[in-house]
N, C-alpha and C positions, 0 to 999 in steps of 0.2 A: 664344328658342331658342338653346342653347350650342352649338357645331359643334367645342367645345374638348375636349381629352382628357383623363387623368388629368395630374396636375401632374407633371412633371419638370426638374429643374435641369439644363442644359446645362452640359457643359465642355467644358473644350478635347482635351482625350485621349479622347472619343467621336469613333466615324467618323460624319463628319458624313450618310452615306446613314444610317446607323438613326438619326438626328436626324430625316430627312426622311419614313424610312417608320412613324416612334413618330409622328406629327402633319406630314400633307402641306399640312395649313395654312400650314407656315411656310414654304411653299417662297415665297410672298411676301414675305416678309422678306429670304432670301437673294435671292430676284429686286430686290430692292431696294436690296442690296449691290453689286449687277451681277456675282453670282455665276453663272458659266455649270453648265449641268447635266454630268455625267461625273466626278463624283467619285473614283469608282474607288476604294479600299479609305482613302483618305485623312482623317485626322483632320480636326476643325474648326479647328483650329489650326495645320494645314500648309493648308487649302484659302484659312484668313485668308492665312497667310503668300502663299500662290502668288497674291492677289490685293491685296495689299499694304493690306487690312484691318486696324485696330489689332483685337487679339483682343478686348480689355477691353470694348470698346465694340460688339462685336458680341453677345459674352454679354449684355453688358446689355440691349440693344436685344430681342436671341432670347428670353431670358427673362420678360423683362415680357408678353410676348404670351401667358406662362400663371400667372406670378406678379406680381402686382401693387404687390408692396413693392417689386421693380426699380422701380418709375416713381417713384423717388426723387429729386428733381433736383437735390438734394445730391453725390445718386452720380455724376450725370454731369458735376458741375465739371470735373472733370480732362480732361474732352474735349473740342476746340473746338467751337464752338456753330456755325460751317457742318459739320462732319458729322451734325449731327441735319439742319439745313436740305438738304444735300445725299440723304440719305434719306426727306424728305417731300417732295422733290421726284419721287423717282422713282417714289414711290407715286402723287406725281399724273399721269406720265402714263402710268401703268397703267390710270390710272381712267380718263382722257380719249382714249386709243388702243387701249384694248382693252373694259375693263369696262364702260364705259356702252353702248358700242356695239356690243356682244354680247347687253346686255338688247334695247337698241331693235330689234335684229335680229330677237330672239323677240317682242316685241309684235306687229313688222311680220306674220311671219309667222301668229300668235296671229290678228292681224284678218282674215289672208286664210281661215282656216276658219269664222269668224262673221257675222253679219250686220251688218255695216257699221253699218246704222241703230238699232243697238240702241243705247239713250242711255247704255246703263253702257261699253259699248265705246268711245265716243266719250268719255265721262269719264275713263274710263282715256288713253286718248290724250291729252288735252289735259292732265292731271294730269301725265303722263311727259313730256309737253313742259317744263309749267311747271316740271317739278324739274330738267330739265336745262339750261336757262337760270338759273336761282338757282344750281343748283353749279356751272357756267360759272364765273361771277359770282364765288361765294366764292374758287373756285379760282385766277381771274384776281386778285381783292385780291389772296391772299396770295402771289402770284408777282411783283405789279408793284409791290405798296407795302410789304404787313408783312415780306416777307425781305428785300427792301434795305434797308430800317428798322435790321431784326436785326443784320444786315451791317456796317451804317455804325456803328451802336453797338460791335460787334465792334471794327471797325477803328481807333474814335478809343481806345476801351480799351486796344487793346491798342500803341497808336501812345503813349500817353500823352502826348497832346496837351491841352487846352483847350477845342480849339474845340466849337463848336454841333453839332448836326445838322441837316444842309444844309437840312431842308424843315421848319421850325420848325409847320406842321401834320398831319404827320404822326399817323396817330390810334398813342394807346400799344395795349399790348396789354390793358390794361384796359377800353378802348374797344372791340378791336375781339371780345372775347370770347365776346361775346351771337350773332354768325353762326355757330357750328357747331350751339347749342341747334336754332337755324331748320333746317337742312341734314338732321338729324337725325329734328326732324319731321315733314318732309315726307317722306322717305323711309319711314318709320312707318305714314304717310296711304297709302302707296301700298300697302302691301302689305295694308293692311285693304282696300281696295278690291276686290284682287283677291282676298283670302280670303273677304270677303262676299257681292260683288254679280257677280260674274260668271260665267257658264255654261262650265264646261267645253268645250274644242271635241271637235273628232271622237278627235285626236290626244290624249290625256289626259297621256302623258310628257311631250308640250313643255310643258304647261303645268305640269308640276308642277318642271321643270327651271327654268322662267324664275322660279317661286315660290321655288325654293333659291337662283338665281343673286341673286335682290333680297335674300333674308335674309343670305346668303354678302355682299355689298357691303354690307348695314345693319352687322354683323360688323364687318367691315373697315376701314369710314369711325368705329365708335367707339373702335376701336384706335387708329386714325389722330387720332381727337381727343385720345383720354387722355394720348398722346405730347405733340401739342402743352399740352394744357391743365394735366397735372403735370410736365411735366421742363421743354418750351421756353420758353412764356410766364412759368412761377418763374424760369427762369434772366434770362430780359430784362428781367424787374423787376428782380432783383438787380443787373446790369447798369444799367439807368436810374436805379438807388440809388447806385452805385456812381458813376457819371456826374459826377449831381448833388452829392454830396460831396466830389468833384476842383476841381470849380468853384469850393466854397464854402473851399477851403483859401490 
């Protein structure tokens, strides 16, 4: 299920409110920017300006989310590689202070209109446990090991220094690749579950609210991967290429 609208190229001389009401999807992108809501008649390119956003790199970013040649990670050279990190940062903790904890809210409730002992109930439960413990998990990698990684690469780069990186096991990003496919599927698992095997409760809205809020975050978190998986991770190879033939000079 696509939640996406017709295709439009963003610029900078659109008021960025019909940005937001042509697709309210994106209001997570500018939530992402840590762009506050109040626009007021003001273009995308004064709202970058008044929050000291590079525009280029907001276009880019805004755009990919409905054309997918942006995720060129060619295109994004020209921009330091912690403003992408600092952008998937703040998606995660949208996911980790708001989004996850808005589904488990509706399950909680979801169980309180059904019968406890029902064993799809209790599957569902323990299925939404285990997915929240695995993306935990991913979440926590990539906050404690793959972005300082990214980081310290940045830094010896752009230091034009020599030296190593400080934790000589650090897994590449070719290693750690294969955890978003995982992340992915099990959120996938979840939603068959609850499209197959479970009975409606009394309340039939909530349940088809917590069905859009899962598909809305399945959405979301592949957005969130195509980012890292075409623009970040080519840029850090590039980077660890780059590296490795300073060394060899």
């Amino acid at each position: 299920m696509n939640f996406k609208i017709a295709l439009m190229h963003i610029n900078g001389e659109q008021k960025m409110v019909d940005v937001v009401q042509h697709d309210i999807q994106l209001l997570a992108v500018i939530q992402r920017f840590e762009i506050p809501l109040g626009f007021r008649e003001k273009t995308v390119a004064e709202v970058c300006k008044d929050y000291g956003i590079d525009i280029n790199f907001f276009l880019q970013i805004a755009n990919s989310f409905h054309d997918k040649e942006f995720l060129d990670w060619q295109k994004f050279k020209p921009f330091p590689v912690e403003w992408i990190i600092k952008y998937l940062r703040n998606a995660h903790r949208c996911y980790i202070d708001h989004r996850i904890p808005e589904i488990e809210r509706q399950i909680a409730n979801f169980e309180n209109q059904v019968d406890k002992h029902d064993q799809n109930i209790e599957l569902l439960l323990n299925f939404f446990r285990k997915y929240i413990k695995e993306f935990n998990s991913h979440i926590e990698q990539e906050e404690n090991n793959v972005f300082p990684y990214i980081l310290e690469l940045a830094s010896i780069i752009h230091s034009g220094t020599q030296k190593g990186v400080e934790n000589p096991n650090m897994p590449t990003i070719n290693q750690y690749h294969e955890e978003h496919n995982n992340i992915e599927e099990t959120l996938f698992d979840l939603k068959s579950i609850l499209l197959k095997y479970l009975p409606p409760p009394v309340n039939n809205c909530l349940y088809n609210n917590l069905i859009y809020d899962i598909f809305r975050l399945e959405r979301d978190l592949l957005d969130h991967a195509e980012l890292e998986e075409n623009v970040l991770y080519p840029l850090v190879r590039d980077m660890e290429d780059t590296l490795l033939s300073n060394r060899k000079l």
